[in-house]
C-alpha positions, 0 to 999 in steps of 0.5 A: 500500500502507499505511504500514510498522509501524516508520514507524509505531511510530517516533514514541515508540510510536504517540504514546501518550506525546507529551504525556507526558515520561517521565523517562529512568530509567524508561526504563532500568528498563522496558529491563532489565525487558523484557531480564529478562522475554525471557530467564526468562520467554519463555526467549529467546537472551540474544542476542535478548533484547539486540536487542529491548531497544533497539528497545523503549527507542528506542520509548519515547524522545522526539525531544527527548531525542534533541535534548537529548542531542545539544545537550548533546553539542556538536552545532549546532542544525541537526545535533541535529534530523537524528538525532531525523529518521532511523528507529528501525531506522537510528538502531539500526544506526547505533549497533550499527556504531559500537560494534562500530567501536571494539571492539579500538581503544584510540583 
């Protein structure tokens, strides 16, 4: 069979911006722009519209800002490649489950 859509559109949407850096800020503003867009004009749940806009800014973000990020955040060089390896939809899950781990925890 073929290759599945989101192995596909993993890689920064479909390598459309592989040679291109696009500066972060400009990420967040299209992530708040697509939640904005789902909920007036496509009147979906707040809900949906929540989930979507991380798969649309996972899509947009580079691997070298997820190595970056993790470099910068005190991971060795090895263990900052093995995030920017995993699936978008992991990556997700990963951290929708640890930010609902810590909700109620004043650690």
């Amino acid at each position: 069979m073929g290759t599945p859509l989101f192995v596909l559109l993993d890689d920064g949407l479909l390598n459309l911006f592989k040679n291109q850096v696009m500066d972060p800020i400009l990420i967040i503003l299209i992530g708040t722009s697509v939640v904005l867009f789902c909920i007036t004009v496509l009147i979906l749940h707040a809900v949906i519209s929540l989930l979507l806009t991380p798969l649309v800014t996972g899509l947009l973000t580079t691997t070298d800002y997820i190595i970056d990020y993790a470099t910068h955040s005190g991971f060795s060089e090895q263990d900052a490649h093995s995030p920017s390896n995993l699936l978008i939809c992991k990556r997700l899950a990963i951290a929708f489950g640890n930010t609902s781990g810590k909700i109620g925890h004043f650690s």
